[in-house]
N, C-alpha and C positions, 0 to 999 in steps of 0.2 A: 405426691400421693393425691391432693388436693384437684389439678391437673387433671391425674388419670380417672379420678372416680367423678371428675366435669364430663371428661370425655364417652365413658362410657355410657352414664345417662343419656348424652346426647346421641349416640350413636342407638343404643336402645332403643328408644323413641322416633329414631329417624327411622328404623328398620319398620316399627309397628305407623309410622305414616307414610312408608312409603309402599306398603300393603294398601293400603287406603286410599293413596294416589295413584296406584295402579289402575285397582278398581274405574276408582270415579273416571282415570283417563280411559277406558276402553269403554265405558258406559256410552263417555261425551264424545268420544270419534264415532260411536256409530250412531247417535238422536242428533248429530248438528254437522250441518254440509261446510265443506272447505270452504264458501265465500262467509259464513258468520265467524269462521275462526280466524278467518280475514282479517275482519272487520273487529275483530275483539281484540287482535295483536296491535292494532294500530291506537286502540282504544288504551289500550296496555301501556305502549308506546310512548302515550300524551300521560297517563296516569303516573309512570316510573319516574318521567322527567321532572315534574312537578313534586314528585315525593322527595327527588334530592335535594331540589327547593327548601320543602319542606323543613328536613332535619337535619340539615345544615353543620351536619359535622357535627352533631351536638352530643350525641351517645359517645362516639369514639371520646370525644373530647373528656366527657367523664369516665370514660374508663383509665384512659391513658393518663391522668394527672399521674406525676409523681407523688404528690403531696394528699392529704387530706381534704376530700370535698365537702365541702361548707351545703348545708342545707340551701342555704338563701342561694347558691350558684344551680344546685337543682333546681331550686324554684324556678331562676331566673332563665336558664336554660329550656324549662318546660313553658312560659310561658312567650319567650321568642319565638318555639317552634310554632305553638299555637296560634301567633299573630300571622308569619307567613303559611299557617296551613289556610287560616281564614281568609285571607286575597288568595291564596294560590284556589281554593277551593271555588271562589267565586266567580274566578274566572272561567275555571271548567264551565260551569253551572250558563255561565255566559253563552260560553261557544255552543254549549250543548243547544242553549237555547233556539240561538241563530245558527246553529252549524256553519260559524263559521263564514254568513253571507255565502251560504252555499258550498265551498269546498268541501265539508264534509258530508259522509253521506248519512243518511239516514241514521243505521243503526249504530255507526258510529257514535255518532254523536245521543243516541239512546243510553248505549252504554256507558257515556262519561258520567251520566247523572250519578248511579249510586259509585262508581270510583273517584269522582269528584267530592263528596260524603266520606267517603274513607278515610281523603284525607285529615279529616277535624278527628280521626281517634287516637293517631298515635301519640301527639304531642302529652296525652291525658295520664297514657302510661311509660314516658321516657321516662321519667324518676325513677321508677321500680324496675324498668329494662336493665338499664344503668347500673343501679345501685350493686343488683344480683349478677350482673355476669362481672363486674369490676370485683365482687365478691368473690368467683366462681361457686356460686351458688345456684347450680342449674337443674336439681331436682323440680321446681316449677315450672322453670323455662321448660323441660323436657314437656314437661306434661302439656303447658301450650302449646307445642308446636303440634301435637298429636291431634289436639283439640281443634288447632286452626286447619291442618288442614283436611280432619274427617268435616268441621262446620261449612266449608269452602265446596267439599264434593256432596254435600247431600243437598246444599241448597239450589246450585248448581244442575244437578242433575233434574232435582225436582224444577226445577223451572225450567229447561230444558224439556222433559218429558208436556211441559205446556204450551212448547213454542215459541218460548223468548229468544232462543238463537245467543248473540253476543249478548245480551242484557241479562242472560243465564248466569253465565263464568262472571262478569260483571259485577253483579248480584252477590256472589260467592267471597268475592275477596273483600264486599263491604263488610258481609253477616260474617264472615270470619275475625275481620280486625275487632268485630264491636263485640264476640263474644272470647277472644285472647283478651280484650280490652277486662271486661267484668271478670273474668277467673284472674289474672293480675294484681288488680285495686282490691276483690274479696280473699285473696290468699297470700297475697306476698307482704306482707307484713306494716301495719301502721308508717314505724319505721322508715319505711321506703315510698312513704306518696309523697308528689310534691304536687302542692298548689301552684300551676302557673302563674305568674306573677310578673307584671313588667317593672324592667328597671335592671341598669348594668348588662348592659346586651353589648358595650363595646369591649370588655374583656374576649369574648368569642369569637369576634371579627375577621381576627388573621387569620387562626385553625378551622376556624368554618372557612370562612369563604375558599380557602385553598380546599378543605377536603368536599365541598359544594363544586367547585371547579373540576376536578376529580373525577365527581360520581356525573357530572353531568354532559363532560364531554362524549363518552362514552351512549351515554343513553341519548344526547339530539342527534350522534350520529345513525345512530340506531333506529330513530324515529326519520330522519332522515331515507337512511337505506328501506327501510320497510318502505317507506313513499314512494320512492323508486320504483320498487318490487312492483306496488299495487298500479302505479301509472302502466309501468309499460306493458308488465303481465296479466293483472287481472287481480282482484281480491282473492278468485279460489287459491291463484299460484303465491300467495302472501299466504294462504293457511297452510297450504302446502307445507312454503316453507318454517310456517310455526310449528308447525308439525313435525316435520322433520327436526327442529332446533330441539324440541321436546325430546324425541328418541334419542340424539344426542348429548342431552343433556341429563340420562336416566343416572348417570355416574354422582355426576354434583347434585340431583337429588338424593341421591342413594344416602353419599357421605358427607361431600364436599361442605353442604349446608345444613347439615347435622353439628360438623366438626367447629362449621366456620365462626358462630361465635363465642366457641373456649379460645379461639386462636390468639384475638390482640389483647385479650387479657394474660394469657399464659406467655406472650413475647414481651409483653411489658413487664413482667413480674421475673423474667430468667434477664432480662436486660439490669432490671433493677438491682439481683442479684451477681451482677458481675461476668454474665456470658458474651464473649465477642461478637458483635453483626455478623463477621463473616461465619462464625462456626453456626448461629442460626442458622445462616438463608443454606447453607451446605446441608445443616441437617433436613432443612424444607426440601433441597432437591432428591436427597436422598430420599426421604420417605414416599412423595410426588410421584419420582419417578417409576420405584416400583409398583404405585395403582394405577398410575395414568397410563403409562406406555401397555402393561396386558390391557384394563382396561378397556381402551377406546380400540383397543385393534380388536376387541372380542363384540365390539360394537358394531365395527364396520365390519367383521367376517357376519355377525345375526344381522345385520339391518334388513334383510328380508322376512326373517321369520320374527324380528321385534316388530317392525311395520304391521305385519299381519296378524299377529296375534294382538297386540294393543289396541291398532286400529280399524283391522279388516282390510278387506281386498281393494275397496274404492280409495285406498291412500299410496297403493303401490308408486305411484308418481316420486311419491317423497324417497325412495331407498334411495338413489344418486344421492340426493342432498346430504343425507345420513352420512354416506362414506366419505362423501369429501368431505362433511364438517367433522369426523373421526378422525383426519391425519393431523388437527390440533392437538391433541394428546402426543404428540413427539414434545412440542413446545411448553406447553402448558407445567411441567414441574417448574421452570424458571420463573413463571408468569401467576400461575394460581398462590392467591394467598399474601403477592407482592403486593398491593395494596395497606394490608394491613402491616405490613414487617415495614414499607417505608412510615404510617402511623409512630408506630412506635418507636421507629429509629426519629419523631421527629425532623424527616425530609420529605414532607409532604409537598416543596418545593420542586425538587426533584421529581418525584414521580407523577408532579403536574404535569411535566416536559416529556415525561415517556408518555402520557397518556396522549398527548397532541401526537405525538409522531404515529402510534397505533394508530387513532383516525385517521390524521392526513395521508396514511396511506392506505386504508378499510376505505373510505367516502368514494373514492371514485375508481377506486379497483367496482366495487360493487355495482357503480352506475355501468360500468361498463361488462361488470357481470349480467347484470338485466337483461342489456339487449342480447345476451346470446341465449343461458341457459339456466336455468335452476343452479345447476350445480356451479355453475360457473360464477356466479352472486355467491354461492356458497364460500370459493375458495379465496375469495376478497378478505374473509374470518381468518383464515388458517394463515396466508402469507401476510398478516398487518400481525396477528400474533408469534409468529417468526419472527419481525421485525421490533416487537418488542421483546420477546425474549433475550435475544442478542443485545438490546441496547441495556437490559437491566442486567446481566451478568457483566457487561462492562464497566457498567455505574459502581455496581457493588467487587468488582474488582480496583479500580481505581482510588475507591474512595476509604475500603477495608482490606486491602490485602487481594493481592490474583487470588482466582478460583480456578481459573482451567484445570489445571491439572489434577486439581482434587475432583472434578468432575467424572473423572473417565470411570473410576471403580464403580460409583454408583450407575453409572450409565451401562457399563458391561455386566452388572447384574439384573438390572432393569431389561434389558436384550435378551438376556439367557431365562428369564423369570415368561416375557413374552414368548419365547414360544413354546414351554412349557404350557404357557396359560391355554395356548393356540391348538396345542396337537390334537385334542380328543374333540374339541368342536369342531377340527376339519374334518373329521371323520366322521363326525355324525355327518354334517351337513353332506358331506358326500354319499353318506345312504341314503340318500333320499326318500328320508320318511315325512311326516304332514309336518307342518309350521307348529304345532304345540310342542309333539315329543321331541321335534328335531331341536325347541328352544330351552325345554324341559331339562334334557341328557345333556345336550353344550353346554348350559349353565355349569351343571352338577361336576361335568368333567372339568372345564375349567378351570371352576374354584378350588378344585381338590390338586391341579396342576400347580397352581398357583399358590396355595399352600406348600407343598412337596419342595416347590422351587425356592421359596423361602425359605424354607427349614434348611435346605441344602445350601445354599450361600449362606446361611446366618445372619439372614436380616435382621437388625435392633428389632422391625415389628412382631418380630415371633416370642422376641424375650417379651414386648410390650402383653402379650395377649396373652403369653404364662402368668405374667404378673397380674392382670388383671382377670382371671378366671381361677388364682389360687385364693 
């Protein structure tokens, strides 16, 4: 119960900011040209990397204890992060300075200043992040996230309507962390601050540095691939493809990261109480695949009319990218959320090894995407995520018991559920009405497909959403 009433706050609240991030994105594609969003993705890029730096496995690490966390480990944990946020911070501030001895360009490097800044807030509120979702206590968290990102589109915009380009969106993720920062410290309770504090930072060492290894392989190669993009293509063809990643990604805003931090609290806590790994991660595909497979295919049937209504007509470049980044969602119930489920299985070891192999084979599929095409850099994503789907359903078959064969039922629900989801958006789309109503009426039919089809195979999620609306 505990659970469902995390989830639903957080789902509420993702609905009402992802009203707001609508907004603000259709604002910001059409007051800032494809080469600043360029230049801000790359900024981005340099700022994520550094942020994994930063927090060091530190949260998970508190939520995931089995045991009782000791204040003084809060402490001590908050003030580790805030030692490496303050080098890590300084050296941004560094490059920003010199750009780098010139590789970086300009605005790039404008932009790292306030997401360089950023980093010094979160360390301030890990205690109280920690504390409340280990709790699942996320009536506040909900409320932050609404709060981060209406603070992140108004400032944004408004600096933007002034000309700051990348230094806008920049700008936004600072004033954002530093006002989630104060509603945190004034509302989440005494209780739950912790003074950072140095001392005992090598208890941390082994589950940070693995879950630091982790998050970071993923984002050099990321910052890597984007460098690519921008060498051989251009900065506009890097906002391009942000842009594109962005429509792509309207799902995992929508839910995905709504949902995602009830998750490794609620898998530690049914692990704690006696659930097998393997009936977890089965239940993960199950639920997964019924959102992701409609989904991303109702992504890639709109990516014309989500382009155009979000962005306008001067982004039509980005559809390809759109569709090819949309045959991810085949994969993606294997792959989304594994992260956290090895966390809490405690094999953060393991899924160092799957994360190497995703790169090693993303890194130079994508160099060699460049030199062709947009889309072509795009499908470097989709076939490294194949390859790691594959290699975690065999991990967790090997290691918990085979899965195949329990695969198939959710999978041929998930098929029958798609194109259910699909009928009534092809039919609009084939009337050929404008890019709103035709996005408008697709939606509406859709999701009422998509309901329908659930109700009719008996998905758990339809019991889930009696239960939680009686």
């Amino acid at each position: 119960m505990v659970v469902r009433t995390a989830l639903i706050r957080m789902l509420v609240s993702r609905a009402v900011a992802l009203v707001i991030m609508t907004a603000g994105f259709a604002v910001l594609g059409r007051l800032v040209a494809p080469a600043a969003f360029g230049h801000f993705a790359l900024a981005l890029a340099i700022f994520t990397l550094a942020e994994s730096v930063v927090q060091f496995g530190l949260r998970q690490y508190l939520i995931r204890s089995e045991t009782e966390v000791s204040r003084a480990t809060v402490e001590n944990a908050a003030g580790l992060s805030l030692a490496l946020a303050a080098g890590a911070a300084t050296l941004g501030l560094a490059a920003a300075a010199t750009s780098l001895g010139g590789l970086l360009p300009h605005p790039v490097a404008a932009a790292l200043v306030p997401l360089s800044l950023a980093l010094l807030v979160g360390p301030f509120v890990l205690g109280t992040e920690a504390l409340l979702h280990r709790s699942l206590r996320f009536g506040l968290v909900s409320v932050a996230e609404v709060a981060r990102v209406a603070i992140d589109a108004a400032v944004s915009i408004a600096l933007a309507l002034a000309g700051f380009g990348a230094v806008a969106m920049a700008s936004g993720v600072l004033a954002s962390r530093i006002g989630v920062a104060v509603l945190l410290l004034a509302c989440g309770g005494r209780e739950n601050r912790a003074r950072p504090r140095i001392g005992a930072w090598r208890g941390f060492a082994g589950f940070g540095g693995r879950l630091t290894a982790i998050q970071i392989l993923p984002v050099a190669t990321d910052l890597a691939m984007v460098s690519i993009l921008s060498a051989v293509q251009g900065a506009a063809a890097l906002g391009l493809f942000n842009r594109a990643r962005t429509i792509h990604r309207i799902l995992d805003r929508a839910l995905f990261e709504g949902i995602g931090p009830v998750i490794l609290p609620a898998m530690s806590d049914a692990l704690r109480q006696g659930i097998s790994p393997r009936r977890l991660y089965l239940l993960q595909v199950e639920y997964l695949a019924a959102i992701c497979w409609p989904g991303f295919a109702l992504i890639a049937l709109l990516a014309g009319p989500l382009v155009a209504v979000l962005l306008g007509p001067q982004w039509d470049a980005a559809v390809p990218a759109v569709q090819v980044l949309a045959l991810m969602g085949l994969t993606l119930p294997f792959t989304k959320m594994s992260q956290r489920f090895f966390v809490a299985m405690d094999e953060t070891g393991a899924f160092l090894r799957l994360q190497f192999l995703e790169d090693a084979v993303r890194l130079p599929l994508a160099a060699l995407g460049a030199l062709v095409s947009l889309p072509a850099f795009a499908a470097a994503f989709v076939v490294a995520n194949a390859v790691k789907a594959a290699a975690i359903a065999r991990h967790v078959g090997r290691r918990h018991g085979g899965v195949g064969p329990d695969l198939l039922r959710p999978a041929r629900t998930a098929a029958a559920m798609t194109l259910a989801t699909l009928a009534g958006p092809a039919l609009v789309l084939a009337a050929g009405l404008g890019p709103l109503p035709t996005l408008a009426l697709a939606l509406g039919l859709g999701g009422a497909g998509w309901l329908a089809s659930a109700a009719a195979f008996g998905h758990p999620m339809i019991g889930e959403m009696r239960q939680a609306l009686s």
